[in-house]
PDB file of N, CA, C and O in Angstrom:
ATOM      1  N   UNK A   1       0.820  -1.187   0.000  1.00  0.00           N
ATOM      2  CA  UNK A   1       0.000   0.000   0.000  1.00  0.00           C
ATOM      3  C   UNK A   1       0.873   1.264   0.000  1.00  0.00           C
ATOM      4  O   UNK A   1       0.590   2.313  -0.579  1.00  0.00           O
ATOM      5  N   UNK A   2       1.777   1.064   0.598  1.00  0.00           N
ATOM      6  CA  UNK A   2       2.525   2.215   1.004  1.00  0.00           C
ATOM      7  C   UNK A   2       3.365   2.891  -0.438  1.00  0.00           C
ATOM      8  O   UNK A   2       3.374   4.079  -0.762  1.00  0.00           O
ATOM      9  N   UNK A   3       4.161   1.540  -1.279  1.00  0.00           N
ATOM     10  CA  UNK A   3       4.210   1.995  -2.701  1.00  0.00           C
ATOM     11  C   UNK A   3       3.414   2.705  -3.661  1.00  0.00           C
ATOM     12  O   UNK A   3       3.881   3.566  -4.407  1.00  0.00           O
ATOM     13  N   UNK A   4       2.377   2.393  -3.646  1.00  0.00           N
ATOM     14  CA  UNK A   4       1.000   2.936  -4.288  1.00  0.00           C
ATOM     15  C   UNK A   4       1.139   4.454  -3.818  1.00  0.00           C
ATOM     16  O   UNK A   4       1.055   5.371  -4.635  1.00  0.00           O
ATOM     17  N   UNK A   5       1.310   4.625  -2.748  1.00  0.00           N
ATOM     18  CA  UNK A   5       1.066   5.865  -2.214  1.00  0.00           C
ATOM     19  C   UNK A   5       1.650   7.158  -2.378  1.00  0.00           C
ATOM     20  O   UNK A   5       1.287   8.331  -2.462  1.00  0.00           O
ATOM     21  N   UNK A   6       3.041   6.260  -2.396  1.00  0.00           N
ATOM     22  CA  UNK A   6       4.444   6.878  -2.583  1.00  0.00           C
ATOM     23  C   UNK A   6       4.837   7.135  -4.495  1.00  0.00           C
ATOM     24  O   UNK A   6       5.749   7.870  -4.876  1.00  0.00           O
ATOM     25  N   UNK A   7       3.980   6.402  -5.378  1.00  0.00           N
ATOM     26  CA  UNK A   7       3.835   6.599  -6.862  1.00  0.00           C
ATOM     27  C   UNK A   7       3.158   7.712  -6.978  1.00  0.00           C
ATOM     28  O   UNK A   7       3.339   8.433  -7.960  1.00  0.00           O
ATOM     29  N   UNK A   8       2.367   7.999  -6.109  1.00  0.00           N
ATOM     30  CA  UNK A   8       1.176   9.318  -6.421  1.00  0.00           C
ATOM     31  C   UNK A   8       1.839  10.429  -6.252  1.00  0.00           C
ATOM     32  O   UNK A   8       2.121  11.258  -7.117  1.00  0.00           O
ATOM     33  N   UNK A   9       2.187  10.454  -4.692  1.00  0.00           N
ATOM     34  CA  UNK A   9       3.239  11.602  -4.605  1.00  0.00           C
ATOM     35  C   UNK A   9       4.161  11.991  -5.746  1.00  0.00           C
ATOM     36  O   UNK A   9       4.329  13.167  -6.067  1.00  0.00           O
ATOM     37  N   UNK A  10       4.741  10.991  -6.336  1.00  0.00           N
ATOM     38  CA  UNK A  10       5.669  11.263  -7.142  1.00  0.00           C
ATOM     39  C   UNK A  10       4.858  11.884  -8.099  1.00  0.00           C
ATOM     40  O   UNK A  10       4.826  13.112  -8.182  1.00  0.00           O
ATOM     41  N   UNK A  11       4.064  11.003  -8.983  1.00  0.00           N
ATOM     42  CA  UNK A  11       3.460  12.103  -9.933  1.00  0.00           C
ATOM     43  C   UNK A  11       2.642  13.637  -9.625  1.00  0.00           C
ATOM     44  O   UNK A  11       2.342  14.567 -10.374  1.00  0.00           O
ATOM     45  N   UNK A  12       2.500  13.463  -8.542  1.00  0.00           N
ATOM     46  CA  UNK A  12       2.043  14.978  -8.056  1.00  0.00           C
ATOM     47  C   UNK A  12       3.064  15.882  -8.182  1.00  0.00           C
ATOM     48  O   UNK A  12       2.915  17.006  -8.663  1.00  0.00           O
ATOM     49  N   UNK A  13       4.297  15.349  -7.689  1.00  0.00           N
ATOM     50  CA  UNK A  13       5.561  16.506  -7.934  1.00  0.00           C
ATOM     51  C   UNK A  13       5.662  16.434  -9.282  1.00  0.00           C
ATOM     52  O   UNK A  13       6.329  17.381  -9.699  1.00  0.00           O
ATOM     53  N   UNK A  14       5.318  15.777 -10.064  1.00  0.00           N
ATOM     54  CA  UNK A  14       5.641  16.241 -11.547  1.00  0.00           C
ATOM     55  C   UNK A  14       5.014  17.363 -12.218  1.00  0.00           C
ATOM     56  O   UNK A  14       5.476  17.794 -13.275  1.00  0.00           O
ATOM     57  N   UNK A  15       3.734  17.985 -11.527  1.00  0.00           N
ATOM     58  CA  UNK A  15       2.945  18.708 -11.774  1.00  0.00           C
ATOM     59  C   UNK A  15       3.585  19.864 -10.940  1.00  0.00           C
ATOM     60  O   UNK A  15       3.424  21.031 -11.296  1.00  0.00           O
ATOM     61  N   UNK A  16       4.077  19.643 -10.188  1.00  0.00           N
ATOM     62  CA  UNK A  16       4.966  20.857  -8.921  1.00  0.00           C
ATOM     63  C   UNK A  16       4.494  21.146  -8.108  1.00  0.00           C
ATOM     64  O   UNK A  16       5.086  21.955  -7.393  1.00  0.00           O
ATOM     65  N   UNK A  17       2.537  20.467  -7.517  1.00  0.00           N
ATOM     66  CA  UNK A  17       1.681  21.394  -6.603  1.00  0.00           C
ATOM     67  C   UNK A  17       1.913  20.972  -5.380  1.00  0.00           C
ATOM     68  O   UNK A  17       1.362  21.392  -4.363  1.00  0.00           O
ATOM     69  N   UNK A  18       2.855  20.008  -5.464  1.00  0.00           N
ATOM     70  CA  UNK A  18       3.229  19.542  -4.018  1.00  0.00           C
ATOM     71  C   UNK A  18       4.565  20.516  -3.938  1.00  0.00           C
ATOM     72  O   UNK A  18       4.732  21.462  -3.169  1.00  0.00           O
ATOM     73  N   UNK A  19       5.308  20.107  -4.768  1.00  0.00           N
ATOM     74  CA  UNK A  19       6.752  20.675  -4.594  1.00  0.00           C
ATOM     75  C   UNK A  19       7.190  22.172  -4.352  1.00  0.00           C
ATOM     76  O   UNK A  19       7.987  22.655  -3.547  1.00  0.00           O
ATOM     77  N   UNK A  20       6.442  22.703  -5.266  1.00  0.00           N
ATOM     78  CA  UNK A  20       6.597  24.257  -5.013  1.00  0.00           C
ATOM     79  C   UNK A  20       5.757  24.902  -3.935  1.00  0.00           C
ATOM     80  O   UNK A  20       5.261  24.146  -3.100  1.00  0.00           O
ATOM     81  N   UNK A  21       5.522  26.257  -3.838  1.00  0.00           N
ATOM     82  CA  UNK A  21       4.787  27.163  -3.091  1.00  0.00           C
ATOM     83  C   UNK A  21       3.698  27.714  -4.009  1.00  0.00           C
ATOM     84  O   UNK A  21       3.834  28.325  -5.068  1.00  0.00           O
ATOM     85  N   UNK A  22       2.295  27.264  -3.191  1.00  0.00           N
ATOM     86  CA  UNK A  22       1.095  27.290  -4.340  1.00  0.00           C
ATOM     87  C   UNK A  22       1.189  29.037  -4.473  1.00  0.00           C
ATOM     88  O   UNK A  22       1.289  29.751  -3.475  1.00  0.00           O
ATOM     89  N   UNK A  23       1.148  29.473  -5.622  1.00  0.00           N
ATOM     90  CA  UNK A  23       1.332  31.149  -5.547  1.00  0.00           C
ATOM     91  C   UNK A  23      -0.046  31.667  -5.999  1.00  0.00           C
ATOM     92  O   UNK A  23      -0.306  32.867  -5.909  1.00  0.00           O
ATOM     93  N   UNK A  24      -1.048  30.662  -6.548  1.00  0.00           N
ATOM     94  CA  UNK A  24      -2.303  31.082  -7.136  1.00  0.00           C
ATOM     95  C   UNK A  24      -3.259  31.598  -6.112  1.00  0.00           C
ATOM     96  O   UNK A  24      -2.871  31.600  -4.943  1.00  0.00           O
ATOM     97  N   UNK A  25      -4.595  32.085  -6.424  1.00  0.00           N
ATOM     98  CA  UNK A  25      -5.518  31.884  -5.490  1.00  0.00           C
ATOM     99  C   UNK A  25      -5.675  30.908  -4.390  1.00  0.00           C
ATOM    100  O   UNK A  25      -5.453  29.839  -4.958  1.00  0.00           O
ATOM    101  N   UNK A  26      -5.950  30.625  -3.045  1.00  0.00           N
ATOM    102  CA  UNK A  26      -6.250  29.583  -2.579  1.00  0.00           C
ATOM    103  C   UNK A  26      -7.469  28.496  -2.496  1.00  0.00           C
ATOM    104  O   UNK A  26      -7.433  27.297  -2.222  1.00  0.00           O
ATOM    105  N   UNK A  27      -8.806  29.547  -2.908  1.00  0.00           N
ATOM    106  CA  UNK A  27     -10.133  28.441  -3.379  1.00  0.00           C
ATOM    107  C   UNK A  27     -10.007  27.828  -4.424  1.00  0.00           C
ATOM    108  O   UNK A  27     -10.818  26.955  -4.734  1.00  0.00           O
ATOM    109  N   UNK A  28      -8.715  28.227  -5.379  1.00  0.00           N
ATOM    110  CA  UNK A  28      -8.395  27.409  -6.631  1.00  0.00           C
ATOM    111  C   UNK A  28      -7.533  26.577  -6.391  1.00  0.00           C
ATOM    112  O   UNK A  28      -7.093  25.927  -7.339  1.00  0.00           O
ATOM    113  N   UNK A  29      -7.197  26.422  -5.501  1.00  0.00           N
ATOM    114  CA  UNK A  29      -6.249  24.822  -4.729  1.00  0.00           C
ATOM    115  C   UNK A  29      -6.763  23.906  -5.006  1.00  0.00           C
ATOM    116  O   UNK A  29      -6.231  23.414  -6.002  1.00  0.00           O
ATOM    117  N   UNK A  30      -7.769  23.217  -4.564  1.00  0.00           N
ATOM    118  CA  UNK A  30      -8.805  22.146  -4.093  1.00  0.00           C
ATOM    119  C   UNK A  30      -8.879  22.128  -5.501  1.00  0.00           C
ATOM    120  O   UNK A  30      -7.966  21.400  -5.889  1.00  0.00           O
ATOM    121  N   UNK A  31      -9.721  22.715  -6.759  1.00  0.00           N
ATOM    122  CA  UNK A  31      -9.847  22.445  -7.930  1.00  0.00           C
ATOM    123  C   UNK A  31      -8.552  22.365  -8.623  1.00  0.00           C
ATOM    124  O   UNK A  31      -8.884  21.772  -9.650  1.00  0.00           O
ATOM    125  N   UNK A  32      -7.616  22.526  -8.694  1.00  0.00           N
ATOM    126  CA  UNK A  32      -6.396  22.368  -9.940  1.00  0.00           C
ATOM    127  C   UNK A  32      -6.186  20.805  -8.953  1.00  0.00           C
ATOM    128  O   UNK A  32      -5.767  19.794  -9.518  1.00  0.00           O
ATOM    129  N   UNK A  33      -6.406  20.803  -8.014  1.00  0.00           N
ATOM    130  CA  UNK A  33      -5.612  19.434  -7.243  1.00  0.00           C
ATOM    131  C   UNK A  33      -6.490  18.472  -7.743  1.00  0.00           C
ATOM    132  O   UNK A  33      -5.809  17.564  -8.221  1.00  0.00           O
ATOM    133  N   UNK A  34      -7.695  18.242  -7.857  1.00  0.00           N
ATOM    134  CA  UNK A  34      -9.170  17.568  -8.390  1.00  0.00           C
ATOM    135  C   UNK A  34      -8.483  17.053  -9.649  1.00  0.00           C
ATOM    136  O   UNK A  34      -7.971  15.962  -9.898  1.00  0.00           O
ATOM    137  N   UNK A  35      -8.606  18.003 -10.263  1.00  0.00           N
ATOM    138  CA  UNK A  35      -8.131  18.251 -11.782  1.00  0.00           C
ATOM    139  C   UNK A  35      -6.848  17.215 -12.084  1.00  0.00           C
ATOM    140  O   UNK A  35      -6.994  16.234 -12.813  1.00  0.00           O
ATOM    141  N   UNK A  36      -6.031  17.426 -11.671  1.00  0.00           N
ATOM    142  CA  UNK A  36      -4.687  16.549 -11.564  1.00  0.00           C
ATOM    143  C   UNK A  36      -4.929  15.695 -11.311  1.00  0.00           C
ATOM    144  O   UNK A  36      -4.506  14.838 -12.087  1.00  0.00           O
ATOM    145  N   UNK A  37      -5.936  15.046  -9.843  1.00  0.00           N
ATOM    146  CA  UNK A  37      -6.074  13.825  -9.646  1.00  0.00           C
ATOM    147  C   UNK A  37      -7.006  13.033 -10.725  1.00  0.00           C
ATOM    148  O   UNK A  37      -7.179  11.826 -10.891  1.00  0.00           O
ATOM    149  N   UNK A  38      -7.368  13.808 -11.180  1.00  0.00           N
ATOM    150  CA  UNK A  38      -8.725  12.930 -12.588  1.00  0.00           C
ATOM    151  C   UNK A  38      -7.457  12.944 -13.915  1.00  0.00           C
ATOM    152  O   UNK A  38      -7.744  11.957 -14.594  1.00  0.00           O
ATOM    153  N   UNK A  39      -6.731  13.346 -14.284  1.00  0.00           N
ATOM    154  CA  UNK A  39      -6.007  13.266 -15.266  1.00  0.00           C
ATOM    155  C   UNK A  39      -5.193  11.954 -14.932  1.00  0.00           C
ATOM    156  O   UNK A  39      -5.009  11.011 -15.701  1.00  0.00           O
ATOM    157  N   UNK A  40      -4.744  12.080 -13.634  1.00  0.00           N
ATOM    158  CA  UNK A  40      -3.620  10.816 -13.271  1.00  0.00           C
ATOM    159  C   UNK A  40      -4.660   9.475 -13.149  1.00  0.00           C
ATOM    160  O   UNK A  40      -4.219   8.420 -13.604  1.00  0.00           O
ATOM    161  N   UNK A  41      -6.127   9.473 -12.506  1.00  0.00           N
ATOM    162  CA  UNK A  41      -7.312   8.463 -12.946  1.00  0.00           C
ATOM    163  C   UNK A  41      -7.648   7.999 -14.640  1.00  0.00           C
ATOM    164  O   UNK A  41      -8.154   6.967 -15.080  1.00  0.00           O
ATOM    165  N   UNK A  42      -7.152   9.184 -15.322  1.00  0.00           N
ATOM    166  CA  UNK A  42      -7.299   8.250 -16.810  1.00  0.00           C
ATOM    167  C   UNK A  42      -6.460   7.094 -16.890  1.00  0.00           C
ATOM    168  O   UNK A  42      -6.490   6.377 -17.890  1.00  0.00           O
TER     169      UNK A  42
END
């Protein structure tokens, strides 16, 4: 389980919204993060 977990993370930093400092709006957090997670679900 813990691999699985640790693959996601990774592709999340590929997108940078983990890695960097979110600089956008903050009610637009939750949606770009949505967003990413349904792209990485295709």
């Amino acid at each position: 389980m813990r691999i699985i977990i640790e693959n996601i993370f990774a592709i999340l930093k590929k997108f940078k919204i983990i890695t960097e400092k979110y600089r956008n709006r903050r009610k637009r957090f939750g949606l770009r993060f949505n967003l990413i997670a349904s792209i990485y679900n295709l």
